[in-house]
C-alpha positions in Angstrom: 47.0 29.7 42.3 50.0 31.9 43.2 53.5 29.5 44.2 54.2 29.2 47.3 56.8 27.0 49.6 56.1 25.3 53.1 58.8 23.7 55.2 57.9 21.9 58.2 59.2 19.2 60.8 59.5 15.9 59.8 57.8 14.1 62.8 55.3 14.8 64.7 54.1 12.2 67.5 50.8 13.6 69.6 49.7 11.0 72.5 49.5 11.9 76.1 52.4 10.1 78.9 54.5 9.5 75.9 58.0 10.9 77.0 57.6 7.9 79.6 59.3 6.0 76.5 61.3 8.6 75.1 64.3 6.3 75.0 62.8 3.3 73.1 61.3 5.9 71.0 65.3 7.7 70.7 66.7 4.4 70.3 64.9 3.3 67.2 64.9 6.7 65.4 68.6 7.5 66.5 70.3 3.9 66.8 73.6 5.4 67.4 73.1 8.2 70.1 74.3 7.4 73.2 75.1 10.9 75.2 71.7 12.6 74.5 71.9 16.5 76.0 68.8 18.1 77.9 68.4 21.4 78.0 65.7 22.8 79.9 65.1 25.0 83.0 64.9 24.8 86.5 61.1 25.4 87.1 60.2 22.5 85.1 63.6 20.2 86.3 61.4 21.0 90.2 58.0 19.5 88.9 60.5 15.9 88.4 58.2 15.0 85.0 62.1 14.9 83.9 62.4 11.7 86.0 61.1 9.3 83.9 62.2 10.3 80.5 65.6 10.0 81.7 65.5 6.7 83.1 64.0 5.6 80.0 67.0 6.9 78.4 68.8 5.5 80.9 67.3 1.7 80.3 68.7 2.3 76.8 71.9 2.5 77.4 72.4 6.0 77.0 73.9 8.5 79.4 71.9 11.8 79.3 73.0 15.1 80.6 70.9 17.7 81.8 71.1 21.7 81.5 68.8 23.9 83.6 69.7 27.3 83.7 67.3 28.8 81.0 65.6 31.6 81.8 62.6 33.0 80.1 63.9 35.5 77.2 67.5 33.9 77.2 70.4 35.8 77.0 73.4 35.3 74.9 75.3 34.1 77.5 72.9 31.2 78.6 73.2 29.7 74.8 76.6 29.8 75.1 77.0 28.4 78.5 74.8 25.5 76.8 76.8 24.8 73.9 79.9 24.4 76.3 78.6 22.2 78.4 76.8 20.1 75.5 80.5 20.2 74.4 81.9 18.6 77.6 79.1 16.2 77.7 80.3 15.2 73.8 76.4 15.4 73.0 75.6 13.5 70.1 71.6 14.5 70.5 69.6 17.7 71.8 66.1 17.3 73.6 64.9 20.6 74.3 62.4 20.1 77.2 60.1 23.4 78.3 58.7 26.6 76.9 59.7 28.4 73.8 62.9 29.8 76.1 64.4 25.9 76.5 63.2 24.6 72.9 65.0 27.9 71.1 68.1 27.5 73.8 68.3 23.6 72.2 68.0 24.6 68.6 70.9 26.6 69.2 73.1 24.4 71.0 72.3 21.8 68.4 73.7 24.0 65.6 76.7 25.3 67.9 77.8 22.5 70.0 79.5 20.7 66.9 80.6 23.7 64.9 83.0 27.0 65.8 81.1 29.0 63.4 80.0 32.2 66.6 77.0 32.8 67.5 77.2 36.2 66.2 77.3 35.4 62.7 74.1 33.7 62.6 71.8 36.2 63.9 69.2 37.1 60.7 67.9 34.8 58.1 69.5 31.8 56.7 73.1 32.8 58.3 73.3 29.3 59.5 76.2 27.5 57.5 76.7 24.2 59.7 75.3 21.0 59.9 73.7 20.1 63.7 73.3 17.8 66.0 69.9 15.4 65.7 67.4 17.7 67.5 63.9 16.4 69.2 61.8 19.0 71.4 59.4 18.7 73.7 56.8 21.7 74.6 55.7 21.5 78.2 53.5 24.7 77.7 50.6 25.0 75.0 51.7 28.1 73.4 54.9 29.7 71.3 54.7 26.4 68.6 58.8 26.3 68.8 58.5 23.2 68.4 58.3 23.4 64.5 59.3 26.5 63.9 62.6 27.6 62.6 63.4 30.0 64.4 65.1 31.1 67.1 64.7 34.4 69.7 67.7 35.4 71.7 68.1 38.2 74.2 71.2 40.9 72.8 71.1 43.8 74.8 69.2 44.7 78.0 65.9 45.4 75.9 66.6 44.0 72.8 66.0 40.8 71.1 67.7 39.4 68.1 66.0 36.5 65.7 67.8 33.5 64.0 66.1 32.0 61.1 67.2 29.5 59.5 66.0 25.9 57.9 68.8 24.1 60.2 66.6 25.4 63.1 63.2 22.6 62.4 63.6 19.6 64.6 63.9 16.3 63.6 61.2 15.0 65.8 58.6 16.9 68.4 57.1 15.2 70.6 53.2 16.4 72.2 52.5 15.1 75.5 50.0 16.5 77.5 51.0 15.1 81.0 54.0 17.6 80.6 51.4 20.8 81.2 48.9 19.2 83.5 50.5 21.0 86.2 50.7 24.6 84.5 48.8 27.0 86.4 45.3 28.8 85.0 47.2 32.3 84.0 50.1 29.9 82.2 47.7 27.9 80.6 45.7 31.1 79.4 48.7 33.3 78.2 50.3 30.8 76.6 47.4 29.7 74.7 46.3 33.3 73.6 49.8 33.4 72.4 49.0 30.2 70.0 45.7 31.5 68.9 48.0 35.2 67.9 50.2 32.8 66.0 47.0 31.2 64.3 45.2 34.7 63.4 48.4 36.5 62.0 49.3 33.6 60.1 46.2 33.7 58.8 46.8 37.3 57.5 50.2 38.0 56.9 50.8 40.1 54.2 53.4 37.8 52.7 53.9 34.2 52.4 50.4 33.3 53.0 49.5 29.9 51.3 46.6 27.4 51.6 48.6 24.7 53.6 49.5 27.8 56.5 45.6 28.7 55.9 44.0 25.7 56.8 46.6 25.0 59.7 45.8 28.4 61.2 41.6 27.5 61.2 42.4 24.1 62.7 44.8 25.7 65.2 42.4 28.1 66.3 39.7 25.7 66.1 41.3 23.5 68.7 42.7 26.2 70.7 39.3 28.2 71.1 37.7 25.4 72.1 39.4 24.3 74.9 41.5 27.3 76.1 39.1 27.7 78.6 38.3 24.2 79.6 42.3 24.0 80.4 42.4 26.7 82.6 39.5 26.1 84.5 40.4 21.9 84.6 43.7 21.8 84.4 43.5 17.8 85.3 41.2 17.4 81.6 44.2 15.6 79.4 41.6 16.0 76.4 41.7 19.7 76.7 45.1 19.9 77.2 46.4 17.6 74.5 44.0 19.7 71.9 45.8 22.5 73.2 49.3 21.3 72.3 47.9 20.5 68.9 46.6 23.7 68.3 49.8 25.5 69.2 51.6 23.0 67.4 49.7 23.1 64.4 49.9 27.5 65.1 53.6 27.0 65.0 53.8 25.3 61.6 51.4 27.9 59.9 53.7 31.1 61.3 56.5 29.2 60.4 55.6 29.3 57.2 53.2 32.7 57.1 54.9 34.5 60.1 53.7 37.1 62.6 53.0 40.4 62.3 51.9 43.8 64.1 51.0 42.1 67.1 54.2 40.6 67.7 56.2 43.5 66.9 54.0 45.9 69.8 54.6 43.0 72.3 58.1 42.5 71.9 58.6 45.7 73.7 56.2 44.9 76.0 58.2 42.0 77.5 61.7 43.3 76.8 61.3 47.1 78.5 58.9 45.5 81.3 59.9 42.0 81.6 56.1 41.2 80.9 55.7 37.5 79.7 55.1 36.8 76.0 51.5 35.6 75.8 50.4 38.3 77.6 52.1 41.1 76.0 50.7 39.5 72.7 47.0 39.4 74.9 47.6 43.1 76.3 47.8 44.4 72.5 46.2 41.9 70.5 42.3 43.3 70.2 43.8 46.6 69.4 46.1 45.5 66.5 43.1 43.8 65.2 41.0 46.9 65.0 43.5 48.9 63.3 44.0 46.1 60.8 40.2 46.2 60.2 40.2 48.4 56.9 42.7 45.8 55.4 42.0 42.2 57.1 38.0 42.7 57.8 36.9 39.6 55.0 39.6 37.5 57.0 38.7 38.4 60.6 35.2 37.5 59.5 36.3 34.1 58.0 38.0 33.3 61.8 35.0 34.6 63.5 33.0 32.0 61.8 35.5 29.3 64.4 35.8 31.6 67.5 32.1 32.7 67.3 30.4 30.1 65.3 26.6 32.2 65.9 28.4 35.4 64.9 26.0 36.5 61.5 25.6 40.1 60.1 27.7 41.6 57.6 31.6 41.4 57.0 32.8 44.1 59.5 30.2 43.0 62.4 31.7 39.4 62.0 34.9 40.9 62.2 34.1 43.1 65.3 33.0 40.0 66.7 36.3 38.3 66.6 38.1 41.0 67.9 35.3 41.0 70.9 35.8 37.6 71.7 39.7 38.1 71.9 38.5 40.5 74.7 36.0 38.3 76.2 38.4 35.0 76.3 41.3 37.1 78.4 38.6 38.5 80.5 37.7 35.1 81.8 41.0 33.6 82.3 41.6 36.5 84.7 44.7 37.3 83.3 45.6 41.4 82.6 44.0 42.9 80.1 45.2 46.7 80.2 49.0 47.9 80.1 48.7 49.7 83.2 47.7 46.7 85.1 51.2 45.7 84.1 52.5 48.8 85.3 53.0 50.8 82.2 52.2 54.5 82.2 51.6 57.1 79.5 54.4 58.3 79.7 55.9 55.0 78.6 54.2 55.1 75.3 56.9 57.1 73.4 59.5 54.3 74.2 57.7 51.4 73.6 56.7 53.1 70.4 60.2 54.0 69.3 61.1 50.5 70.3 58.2 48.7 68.1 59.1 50.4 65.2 62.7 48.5 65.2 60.5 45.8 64.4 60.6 45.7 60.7 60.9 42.3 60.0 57.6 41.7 61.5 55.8 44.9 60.9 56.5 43.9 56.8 54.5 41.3 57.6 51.6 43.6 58.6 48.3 43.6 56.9 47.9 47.3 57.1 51.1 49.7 57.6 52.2 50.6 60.8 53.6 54.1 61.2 55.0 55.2 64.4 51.8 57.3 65.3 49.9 54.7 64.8 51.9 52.3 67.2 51.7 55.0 69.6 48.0 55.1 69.3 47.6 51.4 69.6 49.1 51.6 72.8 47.7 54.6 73.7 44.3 52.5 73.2 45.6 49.3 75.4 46.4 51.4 78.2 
């Protein structure tokens, strides 16, 4: 059996209405914190599902603070805004509350706010050098997994995004609870989600890194999250579905964490950096396309998922797999969510850019099951079009 490593998180605690006693839960695992630091963004500070937690935190004894300017791709400027005002606030814990925008924002702050080592020293892999701040998160969509991932995205220049990966980046504690998303709406819920199940699939065959513990993660994450990824958008009041949802993403997150992402990835970034697309659906706009290119390298393990997605699909090896990439299709269809590029606006004479673009995407397109030359990113958007 060929070494591998796997890092993860570790604490997970999965039960709906749970951050209702978040600061009994803080208190006992933290026994000293006593100016826990927020950071989340204004959206979800609106829905007041913040109200609780902090009064629980409140009833403690603790004084939180609360940061809500992230927006969705954060820039540079947003982190650092946080880590100042963590620093006025003399935050002795982060709580990242919110998408993969808020959760990344909170790693950040938690390795900044008590060090003066600049953020531009750490973008890359393993460029962290200090200590951090005690760090729980708390996803409030069912989707990027930041949770328990190490890793962090950060806006750098008007199109461009820059990655920090580093072990300092895993939280200490995450925390699933499934009352936070009951009111997401249907094409949040489906994005999102189709953005967990890419995490699941290109785990599942990265070229590097692969290992049984990321293997069986991914099946079970994309067990969970094709099962109910409809149910949640069509009852978005079902706490089953929903809490199977955060699982799934969850358990997504740990297995690219550890096996990361690939081609898909790298064609979406683009996506949502030229034309401020969101995430999950960039990843959904390109996602059956990558997995047809990929065919002549990946078909045996596209055929081993569509055994979860499409439990009647039979045949041989490449009709299993054309199954899979069918039901991608199928699933985006009936969420209603966009399923072309130029629903999103994006012309063919756009493709050269995002081409050029994607191919700056080397850490990810390593990752690749099937090289991807700059014609052939071209064609793969060409195709999504």
């Amino acid at each position: 059996m060929t070494a591998f490593a796997f890092s993860t998180v570790p604490s997970i605690l999965s039960e709906p209405g749970l951050t209702h006693r978040l600061g009994a839960i803080i208190a006992e695992r933290f026994p000293q914190v006593r100016c826990p630091f927020i950071v989340t963004d204004a959206g979800f500070l609106r829905t007041g599902l913040l109200a609780l937690p902090m009064l629980s935190l409140e009833q403690e004894s603790m004084r939180p603070a609360v940061f809500s300017a992230v927006v969705a791709d954060p820039p540079e400027a947003v982190v650092l805004d946080a880590v100042e005002a963590a620093r006025r606030h003399e935050a002795d814990l982060v709580i990242g509350f919110g998408g993969g925008s808020s959760m990344d924002v909170a790693k950040l702050v938690a390795v900044l706010a008590g060090s003066r080592q600049p953020i531009g020293e750490i973008y890359g892999i393993g460029k962290v050098s200090a200590h951090r701040l005690p760090l729980v998160q708390v996803p409030t969509t069912a989707g990027t997994g930041s949770e328990v991932t190490n890793i962090a995205i950060v806006t750098t220049g008007a199109t461009t995004k820059s990655g920090i990966v580093a072990p300092q980046l895993y939280a200490d504690l995450a925390i699933l609870d499934a009352a936070l998303t009951l009111g997401l709406p249907p094409t949040v819920t489906a994005t999102t989600g189709i953005d967990a199940m890419v995490h699941a699939i290109e785990a599942y065959t990265s070229r590097h890194k692969k290992n049984p513990l990321s293997d069986a993660l991914a099946r079970e994450a994309l067990s969970l999250l094709s099962r109910n990824l409809l149910r949640a958008c069509e009852q978005g009041s079902d706490i089953g579905a929903r809490q199977a949802m955060l699982l799934g993403a969850c358990l997504a997150g740990q297995a690219f964490s550890n096996a990361p992402v690939a081609a898909v990835h790298a064609l979406a970034y683009p996506i949502g950096g030229i034309f401020h697309v969101p995430h999950g659906l960039s990843n959904s706009l390109v996602l059956p396309h990558v997995l047809r290119f990929n065919l002549p390298q990946a078909s045996r393990l596209y055929a081993e998922l569509a055994g979860i997605v499409v439990p009647h699909a039979s045949g041989s090896e490449e009709a299993r797999a054309e199954a899979l990439i069918v039901a991608t299709q199928q699933i985006a269809k009936m969420t209603g969510i966009e399923t072309s590029l130029r629903q999103v606006g994006i012309t063919e004479a756009d493709l050269e850019c995002l081409a050029d673009e994607a191919m700056l995407q080397t850490r990810l397109l390593g990752n690749n099951p099937r090289e991807v030359t700059r014609a052939d990113a071209r064609a793969i958007y060409a195709a999504a079009l």
